[in-house]
Structure formats: structure tokens, C-alpha cells
C-alpha positions in Angstrom: -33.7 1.4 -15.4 -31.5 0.0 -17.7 -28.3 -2.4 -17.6 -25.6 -0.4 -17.9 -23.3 -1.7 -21.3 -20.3 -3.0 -21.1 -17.2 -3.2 -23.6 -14.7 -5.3 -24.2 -11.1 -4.8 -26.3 -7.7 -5.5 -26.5 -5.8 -2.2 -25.2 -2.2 -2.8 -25.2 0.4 -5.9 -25.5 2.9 -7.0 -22.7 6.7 -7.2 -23.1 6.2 -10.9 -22.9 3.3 -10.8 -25.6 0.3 -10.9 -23.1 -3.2 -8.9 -23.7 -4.1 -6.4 -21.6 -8.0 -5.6 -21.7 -9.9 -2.8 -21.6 -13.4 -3.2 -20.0 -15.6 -0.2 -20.2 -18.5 0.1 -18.1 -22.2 1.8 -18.2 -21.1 2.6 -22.6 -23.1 5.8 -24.0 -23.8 6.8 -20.1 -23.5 9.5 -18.0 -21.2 8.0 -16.3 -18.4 5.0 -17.3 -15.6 3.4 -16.3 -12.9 1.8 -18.1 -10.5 -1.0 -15.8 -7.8 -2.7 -17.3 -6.4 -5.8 -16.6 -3.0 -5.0 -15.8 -3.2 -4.5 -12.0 -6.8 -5.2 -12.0 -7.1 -1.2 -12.8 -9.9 1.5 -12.5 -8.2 4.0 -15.8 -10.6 6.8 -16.3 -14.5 7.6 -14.9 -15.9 9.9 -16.9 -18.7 12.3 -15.0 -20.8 14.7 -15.7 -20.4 18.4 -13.9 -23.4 21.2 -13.4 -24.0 21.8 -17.1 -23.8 18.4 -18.2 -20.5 18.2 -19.7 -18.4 15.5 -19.4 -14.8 15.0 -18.4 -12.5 11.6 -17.1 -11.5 12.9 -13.5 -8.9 10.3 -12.5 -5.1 11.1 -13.5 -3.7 7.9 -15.2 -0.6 6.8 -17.4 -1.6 6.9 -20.8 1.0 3.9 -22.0 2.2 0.6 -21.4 5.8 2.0 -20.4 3.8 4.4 -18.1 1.8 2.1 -16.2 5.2 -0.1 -15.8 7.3 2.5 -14.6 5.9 5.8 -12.3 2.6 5.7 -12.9 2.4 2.0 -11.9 -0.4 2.1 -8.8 -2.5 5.7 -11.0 -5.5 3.5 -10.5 -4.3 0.0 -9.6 -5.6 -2.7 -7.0 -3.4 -2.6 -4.2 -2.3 -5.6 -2.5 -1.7 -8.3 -0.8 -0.9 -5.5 1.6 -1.7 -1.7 1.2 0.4 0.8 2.6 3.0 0.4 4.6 4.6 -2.9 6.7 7.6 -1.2 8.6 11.0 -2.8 8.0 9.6 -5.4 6.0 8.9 -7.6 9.0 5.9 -9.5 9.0 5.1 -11.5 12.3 1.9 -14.0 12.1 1.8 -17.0 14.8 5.2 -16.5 16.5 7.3 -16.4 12.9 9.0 -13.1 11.3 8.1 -13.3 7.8 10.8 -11.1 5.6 9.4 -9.0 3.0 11.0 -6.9 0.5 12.7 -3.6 1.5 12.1 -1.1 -0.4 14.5 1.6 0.5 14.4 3.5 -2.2 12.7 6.7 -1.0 10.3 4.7 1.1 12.5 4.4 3.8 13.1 0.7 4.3 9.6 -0.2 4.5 7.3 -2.4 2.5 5.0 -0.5 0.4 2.0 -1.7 -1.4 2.9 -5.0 -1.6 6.5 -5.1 -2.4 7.8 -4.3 -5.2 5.9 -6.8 -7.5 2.6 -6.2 -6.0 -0.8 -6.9 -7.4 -0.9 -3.7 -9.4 2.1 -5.5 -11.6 0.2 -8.6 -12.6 -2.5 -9.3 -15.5 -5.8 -10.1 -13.9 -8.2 -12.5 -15.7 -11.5 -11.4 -16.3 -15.4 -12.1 -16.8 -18.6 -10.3 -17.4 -20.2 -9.9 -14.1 -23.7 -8.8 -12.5 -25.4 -8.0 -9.4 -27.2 -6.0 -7.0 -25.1 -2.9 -7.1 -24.9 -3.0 -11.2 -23.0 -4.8 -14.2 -19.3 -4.8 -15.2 -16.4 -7.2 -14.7 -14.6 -9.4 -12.3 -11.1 -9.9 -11.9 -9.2 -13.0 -10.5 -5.3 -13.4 -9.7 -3.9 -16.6 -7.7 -1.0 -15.7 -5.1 1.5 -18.3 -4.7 2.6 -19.3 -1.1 5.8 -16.9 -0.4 4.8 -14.1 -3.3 7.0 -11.2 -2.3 7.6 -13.1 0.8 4.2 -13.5 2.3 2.6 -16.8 3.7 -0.2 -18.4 2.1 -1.3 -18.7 -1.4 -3.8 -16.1 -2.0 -6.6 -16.0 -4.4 -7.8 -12.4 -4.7 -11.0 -11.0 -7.0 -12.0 -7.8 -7.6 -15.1 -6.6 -9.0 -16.3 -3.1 -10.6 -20.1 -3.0 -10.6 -21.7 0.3 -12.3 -25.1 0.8 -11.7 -28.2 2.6 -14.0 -27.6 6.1 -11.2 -23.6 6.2 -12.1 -22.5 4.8 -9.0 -19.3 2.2 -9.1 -19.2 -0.2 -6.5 -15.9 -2.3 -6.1 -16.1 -5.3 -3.9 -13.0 -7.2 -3.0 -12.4 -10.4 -1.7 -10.3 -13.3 -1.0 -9.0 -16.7 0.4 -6.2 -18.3 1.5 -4.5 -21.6 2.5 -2.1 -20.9 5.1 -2.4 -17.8 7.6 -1.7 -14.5 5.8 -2.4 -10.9 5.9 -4.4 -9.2 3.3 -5.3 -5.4 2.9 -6.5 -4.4 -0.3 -7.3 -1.3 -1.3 -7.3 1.3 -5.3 -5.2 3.9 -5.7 -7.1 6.0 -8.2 -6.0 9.6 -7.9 -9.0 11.8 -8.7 -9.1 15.7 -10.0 -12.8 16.4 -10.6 -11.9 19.5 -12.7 -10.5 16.8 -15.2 -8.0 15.0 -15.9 -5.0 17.2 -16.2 -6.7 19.9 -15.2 -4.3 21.9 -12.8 -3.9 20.9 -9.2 -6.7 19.8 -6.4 -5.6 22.4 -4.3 -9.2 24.4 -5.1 -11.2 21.1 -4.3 -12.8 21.0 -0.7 -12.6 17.4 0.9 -14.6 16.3 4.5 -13.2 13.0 6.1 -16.0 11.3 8.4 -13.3 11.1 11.1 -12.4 12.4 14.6 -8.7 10.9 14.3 -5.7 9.9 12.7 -2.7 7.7 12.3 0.9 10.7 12.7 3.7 9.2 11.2 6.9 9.3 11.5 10.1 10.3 8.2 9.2 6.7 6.9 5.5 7.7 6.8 5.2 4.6 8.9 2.2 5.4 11.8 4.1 6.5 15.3 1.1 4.4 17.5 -1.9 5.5 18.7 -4.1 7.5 17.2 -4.3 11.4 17.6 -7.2 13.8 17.9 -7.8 15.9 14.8 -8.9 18.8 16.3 -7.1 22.0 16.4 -4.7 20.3 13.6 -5.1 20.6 9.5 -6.6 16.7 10.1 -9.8 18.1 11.1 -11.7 17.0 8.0 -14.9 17.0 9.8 -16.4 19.7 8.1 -15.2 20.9 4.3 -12.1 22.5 3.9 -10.4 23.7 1.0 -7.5 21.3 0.2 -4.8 24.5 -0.5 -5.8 26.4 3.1 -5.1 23.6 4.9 -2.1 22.2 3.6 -0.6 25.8 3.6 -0.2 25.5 7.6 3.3 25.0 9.1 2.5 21.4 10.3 5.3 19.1 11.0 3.3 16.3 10.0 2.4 17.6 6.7 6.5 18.4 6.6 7.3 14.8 7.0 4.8 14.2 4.4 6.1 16.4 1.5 4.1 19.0 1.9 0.7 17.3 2.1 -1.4 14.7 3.2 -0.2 11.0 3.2 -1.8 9.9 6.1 -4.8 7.5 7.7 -7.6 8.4 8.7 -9.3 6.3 11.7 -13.0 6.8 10.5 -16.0 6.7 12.6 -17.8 3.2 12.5 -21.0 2.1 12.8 -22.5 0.1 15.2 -23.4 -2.9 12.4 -19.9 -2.4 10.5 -22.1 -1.7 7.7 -21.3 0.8 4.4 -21.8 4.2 5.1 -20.0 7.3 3.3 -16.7 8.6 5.1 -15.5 11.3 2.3 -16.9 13.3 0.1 -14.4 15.4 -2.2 -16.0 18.6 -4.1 -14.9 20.4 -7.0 -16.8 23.9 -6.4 -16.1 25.3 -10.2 -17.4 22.2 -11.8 -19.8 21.5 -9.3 -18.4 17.8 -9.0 -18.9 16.1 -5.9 -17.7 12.5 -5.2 -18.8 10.7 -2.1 -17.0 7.8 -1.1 -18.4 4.8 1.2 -16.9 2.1 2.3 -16.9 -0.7 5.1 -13.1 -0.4 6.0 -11.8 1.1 9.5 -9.4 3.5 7.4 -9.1 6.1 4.6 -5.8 7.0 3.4 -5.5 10.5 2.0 -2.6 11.4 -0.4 -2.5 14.2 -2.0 -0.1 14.1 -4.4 3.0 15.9 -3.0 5.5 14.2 -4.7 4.7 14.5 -8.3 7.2 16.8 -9.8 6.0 17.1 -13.8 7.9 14.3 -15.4 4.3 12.3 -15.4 2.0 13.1 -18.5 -0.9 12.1 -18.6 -3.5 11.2 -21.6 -4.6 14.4 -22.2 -1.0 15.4 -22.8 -0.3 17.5 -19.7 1.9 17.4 -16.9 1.2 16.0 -13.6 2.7 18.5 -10.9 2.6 18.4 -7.0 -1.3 18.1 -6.1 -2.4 17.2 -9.5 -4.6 14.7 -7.9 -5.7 13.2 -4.5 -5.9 9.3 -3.4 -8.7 8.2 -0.9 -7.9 5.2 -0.2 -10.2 2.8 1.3 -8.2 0.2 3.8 -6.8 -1.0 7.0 -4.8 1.0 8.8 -1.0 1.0 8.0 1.4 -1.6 9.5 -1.2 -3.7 11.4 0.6 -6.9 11.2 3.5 -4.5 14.0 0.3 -2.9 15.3 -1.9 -5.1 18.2 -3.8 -2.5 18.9 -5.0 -1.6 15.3 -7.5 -3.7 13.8 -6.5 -7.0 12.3 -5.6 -7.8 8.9 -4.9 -11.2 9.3 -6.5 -14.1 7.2 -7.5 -17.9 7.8 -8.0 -20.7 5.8 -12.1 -21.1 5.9 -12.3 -17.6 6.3 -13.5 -14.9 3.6 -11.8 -11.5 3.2 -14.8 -9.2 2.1 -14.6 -5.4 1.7 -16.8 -3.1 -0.5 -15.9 0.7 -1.3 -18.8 2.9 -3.2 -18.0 6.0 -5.6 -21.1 8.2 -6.4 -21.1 11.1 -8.1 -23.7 14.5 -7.5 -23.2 17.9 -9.0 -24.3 20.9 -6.9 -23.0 23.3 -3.8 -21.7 21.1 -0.9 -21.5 23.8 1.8 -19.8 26.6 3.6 -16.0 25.9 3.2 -13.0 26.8 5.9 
């Protein structure tokens, strides 16, 4: 098979006079990928559906003012922390670490990073190859106390497309000092198209048999919970719009939806192995997702309200588009019990998430 192409070009200038890039991956494919350097993001993947036509399924801001203002994560690495750190309090080795509280609408909590997060910064970037494909590496260096955590941090990212159409991101970094690091992308993904009304006629399964509840902050309550008998039982496909539908309190808290974590099943090796696979049943689109984290988060949108457009022009409304988000589980560093997020000096962060994309029937839905 062959190398999948790769492209190059300026896409956009900074405030301060910077270049943001545009890297486009597997050029005159079936499938491609475009990632930008501003927040080391994943801005459209173009698929095929059952008849061969072609379509970008990831919801993005079209503009520079866009991808600085609300659509800042559409896309973006996430990081140095994903999710949610309650209260902004960060204990590692017997000292609280302050981090930024971020009360507007998120409840006092650290989201994402803080405020200034990874998905803010310009990347640099290289030509890269390997096993899983050919596309681009990205690089940032965090400085010791970057929205107050410890450590300087040097973070890549890499977006590997192979000859089949599969995108393989693989994360990792190093440190200094004791940290904690949990990165994760926040595409949002409509496989009708981009723009294409709501995912509430998409069908997702979640390899899982529980989940993180949350409380008003969307901060996890504790343990995890049994899916069940509830609308988290992903375990065979359901229809996004019949589940969210049911009078749940959690989905209340939530807005109306999903914006919780998934504890997925995991393997005796720790080894990648699919734990979502989304399905568009008019297009035929199916997207299965694999990863080697503990945790999916699954958003589904509930918040957007219509003052997003996106490039095709359109309007992004409640459910225009649904986040799986590969990751540790929310608010680890206040969490014992949940699996660590905590980084060394000598030690090497490693995580690799898959997307590969099928067309066909995916099963009897509920």
C-alpha cells in the first residue's frame, strides 16, 4: 500500500503575528485529516459513507476568532489535565497546588487545563512516520508552575494516518518535577457531516459495565456505579435520542445529556483494544474508537445553543455533535481510588487512541 501524502500550508496568522499550520494528512484519499497547530488540533476527517461519498464529520470553528473564543477545545489536545480537577486543588507529595478557578459556568472547578490550557498554545511541528502510518508531530514545552501546575512539561502529540484510513494519535510526555498529566482530544464528531443536524439519530456502544455519577459541578461523586437498568448502559447500541429522552437526574445535572466517564473494561495486558463504536445508520458511517486509557468521556453536546457556526455555514445547536474522549478519569489527583495520573521525572507518559472508520449495518438498536 501506499504512504499516505501529506500537506503542508500556512492557515491563519495570530494576534501576535505567529503562523498557524495546516497539516493535511493521507492527500487525494479516502480518508484525510487536516490538524492545525494551534492547540495541536485534529480540524476536519473527511470519510467516506455506503455510496462512496465523502463528507468532514467533525464540527469545528471555521476562524481564528472562533477557535479563540467558543469553539476553542472543537478538536483541540487537551491538557496538562483533561476534565475536571475539583476546586482547583491539586495535592502531589503532601503540597496543595492552586490551580485556576474557573467559575464561570464550570462551577469552581478546573477544566481542561485551566484557562490557558494546551488547546491555547501553537504547537511546533515535523513530518513524522511509523508503524501505524505518516503525518505530523507536535511539541509544546510546559514551564514549571503553567496554570499553576508543578513540573515543566514537555508534551508531543502525533497524528499517524495509515494506507486503510485509520488515524492513530499517540501522546506522550516528560517532566522534571512531580506533576500530573492527562491528555486527551476533544473532536466532536457528527458522521452525517459536518453541520448536518443533530447526533441524536446516531447509535453509540461504550465497552463498559460502569461509570463515574457526578454531581451540579459535573465533578465525579466517588465510586463508580453500575450501568445497568440506567441510560449508561452502552453495552449494546442504542440510539443517542431514546436514551437521552429518559427522566434521569444525572442526565439533568448534565444539561440534558451525557457528560460523563465511562470506567471501561480493561484487558488483562493494558493493551489497545476498541471501547466505542459510534454509527450513523443513514450514512452507514461507523467509527470505532480504541484506545489504552482506563476512561471515555462522552459529551454530547448539550450546551450548544446556535450561536456556533461552523464551516459549512450552519448553526451548531444542542447535540450537533458528540465527544469521546479518551482519558483518565476525572479529578484523580482528589481521587485515591481512581487510577493515577501522576508523573515522575525518568518516567514516560504514553497513551495511544485509534479512529477507524467502516461503512455498513452495525446491529439491532434499542
Amino acid at each position: 500500500m501506499t504512504i499516505p501524502a501529506i500537506r503542508r500550508e500556512h492557515w491563519a496568522t495570530l494576534p501576535d503575528g505567529r503562523t498557524v499550520e495546516r497539516w493535511t494528512l493521507g492527500a487525494g484519499g479516502a480518508v484525510t485529516a487536516e490538524v492545525l497547530t494551534l492547540g495541536a488540533r485534529l480540524q476536519a476527517l473527511h470519510a467516506p459513507d455506503r455510496h462512496g461519498r465523502r463528507a468532514n464529520v467533525l464540527l469545528a470553528g471555521p476562524t481564528m476568532a472562533e477557535l479563540l473564543g467558543g469553539a476553542a477545545y472543537f478538536g483541540a489536545t487537551i491538557g496538562r489535565y483533561a476534565n475536571r480537577i475539583a476546586h482547583g486543588r491539586l495535592p502531589l507529595d503532601g503540597v496543595l497546588h492552586s490551580l485556576p478557578d474557573q467559575s464561570g459556568g464550570h462551577g469552581g472547578h478546573t477544566l481542561h487545563g485551566g484557562p490557558d490550557g494546551f488547546a491555547t498554545r501553537l504547537w511546533e511541528a515535523a513530518e513524522a512516520h511509523g508503524p501505524a502510518g505518516s503525518g505530523v508531530r507536535l511539541t509544546l514545552h510546559s514551564p514549571a508552575g503553567d496554570q499553576g501546575f508543578p513540573g515543566a512539561l514537555t508534551a508531543q502529540v502525533t497524528y499517524l494516518l495509515d494506507a486503510h484510513g485509520a488515524l492513530t494519535v499517540e501522546y506522550a510526555a516528560v517532566t522534571d518535577a512531580p506533576t500530573v498529566v492527562n491528555l486527551t482530544n476533544h473532536a466532536y464528531l457528527n458522521l452525517a457531516g459536518e453541520g448536518d443536524g443533530t447526533v441524536l439519530d446516531h447509535a453509540l456502544q461504550v465497552e463498559a459495565d460502569h461509570y463515574l455519577p457526578v454531581d451540579a459541578g459535573i465533578v465525579p461523586l466517588g465510586p463508580p456505579a453500575p450501568v445497568e437498568g440506567t441510560p449508561f448502559d452502552l453495552t449494546r447500541p442504542r440510539t443517542l435520542g431514546r436514551i437521552l429522552a429518559a427522566a434521569d437526574p444525572q442526565l439533568v445535572l448534565a444539561g440534558g445529556g451525557f457528560d460523563h466517564n465511562w470506567v471501561l473494561r480493561e484487558p488483562a495486558d493494558g493493551a489497545l483494544r476498541r471501547v466505542a463504536t459510534l454509527w450513523h445508520p443513514a450514512s452507514g458511517r461507523r467509527l470505532e474508537c480504541l484506545t489504552t486509557e482506563p476512561g471515555l468521556q462522552v459529551y454530547t453536546g448539550n450546551l450548544f445553543d446556535g450561536s456556533l457556526r461552523g464551516p459549512s455555514g450552519r448553526r451548531y445547536p444542542a447535540f450537533a455533535g458528540v465527544a469521546l474522549e479518551t482519558q483518565h478519569f476525572p479529578d484523580s489527583p482528589n481521587r485515591p481510588d481512581y487510577p493515577s495520573t501522576v508523573l515522575r521525572p525518568g518516567e514516560h507518559y504514553r497513551s495511544t487512541t485509534v479512529y477507524r472508520f467502516a461503512v455498513g449495518d452495525f446491529g439491532p438498536l434499542s
